[in-house]
LOVEXMAR-776743 format. One record per residue: residue number from 1; x, y, z of N, C-alpha, C in turn; residue in three letters. Coordinates in Angstrom, 2 decimals, m for minus. Example, Ala and Ser with C-alpha at 12.3 -4.5 7.8 and 13.67 -1.06 7.14 Angstrom:
vexba,nX,nY,nZ,caX,caY,caZ,cX,cY,cZ,bavex
1,13.19,m5.69,7.80,12.30,m4.50,7.80,13.20,m3.30,7.80,ALA;
2,12.85,m2.25,7.08,13.67,m1.06,7.14,12.90,0.03,7.87,SER;
END
This chain:
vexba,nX,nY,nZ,caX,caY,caZ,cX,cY,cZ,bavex
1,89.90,123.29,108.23,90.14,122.38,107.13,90.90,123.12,106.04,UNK;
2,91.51,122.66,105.39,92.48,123.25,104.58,91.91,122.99,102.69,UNK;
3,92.91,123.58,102.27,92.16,123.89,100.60,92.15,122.45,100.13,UNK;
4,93.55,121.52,99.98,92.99,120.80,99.16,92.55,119.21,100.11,UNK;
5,91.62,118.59,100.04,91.55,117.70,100.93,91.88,116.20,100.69,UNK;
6,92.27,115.41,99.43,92.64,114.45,99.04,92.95,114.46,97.84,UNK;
7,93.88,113.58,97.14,93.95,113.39,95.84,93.28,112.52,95.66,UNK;
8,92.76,112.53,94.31,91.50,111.43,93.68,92.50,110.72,92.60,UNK;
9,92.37,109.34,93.40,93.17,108.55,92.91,92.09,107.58,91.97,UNK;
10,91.89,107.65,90.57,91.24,106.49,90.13,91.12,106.40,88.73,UNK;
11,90.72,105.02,88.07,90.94,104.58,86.64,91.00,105.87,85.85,UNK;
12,90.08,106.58,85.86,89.94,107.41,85.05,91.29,108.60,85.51,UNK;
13,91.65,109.06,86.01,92.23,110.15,86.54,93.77,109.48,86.27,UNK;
14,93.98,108.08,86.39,95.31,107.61,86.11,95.06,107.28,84.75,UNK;
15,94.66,107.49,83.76,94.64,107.05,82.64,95.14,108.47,82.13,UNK;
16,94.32,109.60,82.50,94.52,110.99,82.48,96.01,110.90,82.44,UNK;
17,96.93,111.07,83.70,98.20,111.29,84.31,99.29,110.28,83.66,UNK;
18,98.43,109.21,82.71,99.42,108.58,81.81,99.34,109.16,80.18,UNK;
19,98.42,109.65,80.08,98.23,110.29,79.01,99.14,111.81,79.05,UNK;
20,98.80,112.88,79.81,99.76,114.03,80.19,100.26,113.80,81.42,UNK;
21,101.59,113.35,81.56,102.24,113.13,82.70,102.10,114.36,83.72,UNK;
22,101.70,115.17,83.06,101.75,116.63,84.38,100.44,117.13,85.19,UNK;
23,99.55,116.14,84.84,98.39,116.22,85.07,97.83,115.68,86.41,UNK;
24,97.30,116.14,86.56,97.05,115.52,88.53,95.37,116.18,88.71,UNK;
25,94.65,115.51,89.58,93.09,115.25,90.05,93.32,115.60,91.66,UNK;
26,92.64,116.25,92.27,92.22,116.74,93.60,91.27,116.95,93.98,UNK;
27,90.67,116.14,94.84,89.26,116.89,95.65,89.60,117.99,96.77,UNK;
28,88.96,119.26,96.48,89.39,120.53,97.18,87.92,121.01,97.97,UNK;
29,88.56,121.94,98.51,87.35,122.95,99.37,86.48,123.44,98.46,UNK;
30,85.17,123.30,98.55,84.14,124.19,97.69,84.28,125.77,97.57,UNK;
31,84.66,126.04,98.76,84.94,127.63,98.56,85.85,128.35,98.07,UNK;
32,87.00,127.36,97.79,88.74,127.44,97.12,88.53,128.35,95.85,UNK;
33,89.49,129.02,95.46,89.22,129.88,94.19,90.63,129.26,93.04,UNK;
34,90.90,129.00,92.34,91.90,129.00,91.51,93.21,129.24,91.96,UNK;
35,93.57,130.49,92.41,94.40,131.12,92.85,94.98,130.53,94.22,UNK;
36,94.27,129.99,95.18,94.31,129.37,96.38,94.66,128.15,96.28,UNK;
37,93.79,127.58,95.32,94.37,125.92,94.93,96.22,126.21,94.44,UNK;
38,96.28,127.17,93.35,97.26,126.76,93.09,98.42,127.43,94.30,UNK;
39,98.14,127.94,94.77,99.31,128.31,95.78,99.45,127.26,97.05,UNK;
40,98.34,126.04,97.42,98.17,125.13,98.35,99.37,123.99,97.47,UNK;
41,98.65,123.67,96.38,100.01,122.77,95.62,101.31,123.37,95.13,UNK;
42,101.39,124.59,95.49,102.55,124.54,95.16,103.80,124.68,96.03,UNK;
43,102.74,124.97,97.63,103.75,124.93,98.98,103.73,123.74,99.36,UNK;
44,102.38,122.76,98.89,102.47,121.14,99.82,103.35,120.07,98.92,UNK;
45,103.68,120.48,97.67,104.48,119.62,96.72,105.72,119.87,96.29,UNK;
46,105.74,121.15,96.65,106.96,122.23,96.05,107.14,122.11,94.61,UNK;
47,106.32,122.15,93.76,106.16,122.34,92.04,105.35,123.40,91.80,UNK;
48,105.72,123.84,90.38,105.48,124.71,89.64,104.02,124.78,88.83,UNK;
49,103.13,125.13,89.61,101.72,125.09,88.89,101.03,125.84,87.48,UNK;
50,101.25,125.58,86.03,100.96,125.96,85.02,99.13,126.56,85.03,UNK;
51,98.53,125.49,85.31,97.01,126.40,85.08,96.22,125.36,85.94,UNK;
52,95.26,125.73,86.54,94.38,125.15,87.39,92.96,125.03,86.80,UNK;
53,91.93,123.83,86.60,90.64,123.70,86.31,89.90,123.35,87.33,UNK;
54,88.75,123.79,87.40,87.84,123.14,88.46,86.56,122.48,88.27,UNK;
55,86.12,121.26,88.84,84.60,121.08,88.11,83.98,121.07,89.58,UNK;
56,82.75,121.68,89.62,81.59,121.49,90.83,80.65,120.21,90.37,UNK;
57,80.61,119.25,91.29,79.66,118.58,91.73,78.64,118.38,92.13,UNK;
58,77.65,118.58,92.39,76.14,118.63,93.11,76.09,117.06,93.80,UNK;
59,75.31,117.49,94.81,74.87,116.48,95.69,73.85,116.00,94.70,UNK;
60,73.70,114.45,94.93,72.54,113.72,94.37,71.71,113.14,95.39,UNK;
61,70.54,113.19,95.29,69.87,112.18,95.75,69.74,110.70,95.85,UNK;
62,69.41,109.98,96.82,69.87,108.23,96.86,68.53,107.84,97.58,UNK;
63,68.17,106.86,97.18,66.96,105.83,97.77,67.89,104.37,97.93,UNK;
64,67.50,103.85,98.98,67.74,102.28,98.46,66.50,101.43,99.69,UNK;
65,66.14,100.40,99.15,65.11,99.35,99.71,66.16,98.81,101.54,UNK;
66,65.29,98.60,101.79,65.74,97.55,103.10,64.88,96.94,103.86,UNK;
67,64.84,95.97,105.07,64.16,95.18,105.44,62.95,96.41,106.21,UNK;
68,63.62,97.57,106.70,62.54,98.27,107.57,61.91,99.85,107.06,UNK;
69,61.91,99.24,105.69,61.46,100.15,104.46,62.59,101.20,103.63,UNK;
70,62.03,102.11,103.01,62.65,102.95,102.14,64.04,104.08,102.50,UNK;
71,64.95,103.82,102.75,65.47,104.43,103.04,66.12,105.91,102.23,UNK;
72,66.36,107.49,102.31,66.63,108.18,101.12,67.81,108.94,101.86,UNK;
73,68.02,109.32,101.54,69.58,110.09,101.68,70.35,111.06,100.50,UNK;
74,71.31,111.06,101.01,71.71,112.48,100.15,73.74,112.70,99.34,UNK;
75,74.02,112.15,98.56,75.72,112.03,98.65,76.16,113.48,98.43,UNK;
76,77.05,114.10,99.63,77.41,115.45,99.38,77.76,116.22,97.90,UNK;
77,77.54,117.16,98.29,78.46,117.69,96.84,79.73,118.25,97.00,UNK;
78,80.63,118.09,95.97,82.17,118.68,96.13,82.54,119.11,94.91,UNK;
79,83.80,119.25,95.32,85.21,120.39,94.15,86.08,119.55,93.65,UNK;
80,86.23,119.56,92.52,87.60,118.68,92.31,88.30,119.43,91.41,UNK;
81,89.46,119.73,91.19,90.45,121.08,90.82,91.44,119.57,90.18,UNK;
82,91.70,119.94,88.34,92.29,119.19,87.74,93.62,120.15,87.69,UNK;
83,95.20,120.18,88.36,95.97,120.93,88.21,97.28,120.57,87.10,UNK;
84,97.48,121.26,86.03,98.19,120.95,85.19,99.97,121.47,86.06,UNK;
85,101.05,120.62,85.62,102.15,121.39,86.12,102.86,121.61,84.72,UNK;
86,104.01,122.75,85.33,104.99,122.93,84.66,105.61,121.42,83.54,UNK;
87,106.22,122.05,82.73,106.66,120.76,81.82,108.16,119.71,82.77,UNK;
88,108.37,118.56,82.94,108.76,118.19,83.46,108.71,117.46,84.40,UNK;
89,107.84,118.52,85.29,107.61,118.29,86.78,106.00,116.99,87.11,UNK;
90,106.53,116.39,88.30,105.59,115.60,88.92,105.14,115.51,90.10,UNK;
91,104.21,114.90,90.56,103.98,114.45,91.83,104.11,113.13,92.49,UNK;
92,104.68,112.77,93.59,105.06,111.40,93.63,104.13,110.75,94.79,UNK;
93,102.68,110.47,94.90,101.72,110.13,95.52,102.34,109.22,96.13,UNK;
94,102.94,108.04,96.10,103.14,106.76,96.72,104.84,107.11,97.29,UNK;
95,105.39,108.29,97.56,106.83,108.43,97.95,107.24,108.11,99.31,UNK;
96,105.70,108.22,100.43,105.54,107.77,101.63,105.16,106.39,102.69,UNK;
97,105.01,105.76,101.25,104.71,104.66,101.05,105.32,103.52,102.14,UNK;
END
């Protein structure tokens, strides 16, 4: 599996990327370091990566009711790496479209 594994496409994260156009959201490998993220975007996009953030996630716990009792479960935990670019530069998510 490779470093970064999807872009996180959503309200909040496009509100972000309209606010600083250079701004971009990724869900990445938990084990990824800074340095790795930014060298994955900058060979899979070919842009110029200014500074990389990361936030960790924790798994939560989940219950929900059903007809053949209590069911509990677990939603993984993950990485999501907020990567700022160079001034200018973008990413064009929908170019394959």
């Amino acid at each position: 599996m490779g470093i970064i594994i999807k872009p996180v496409i959503t309200e909040k994260t496009t509100a972000l990327t309209e606010k600083t156009a250079e701004r971009f959201v990724f869900r990445v490998s938990p084990d990824a370091n800074k340095i790795e993220i930014k060298k994955a975007i900058e060979a899979l996009y070919n842009v110029k990566v200014e500074s990389v953030n990361t936030v960790n996630y924790s798994g939560k716990r989940k219950a929900r009711y059903t007809k053949s009792g209590l069911i509990r479960g677990k939603v993984a935990a993950f990485k999501k790496a907020v990567v700022t670019l160079e001034k200018g530069q973008t990413i064009d998510f929908y170019a394959n479209i």
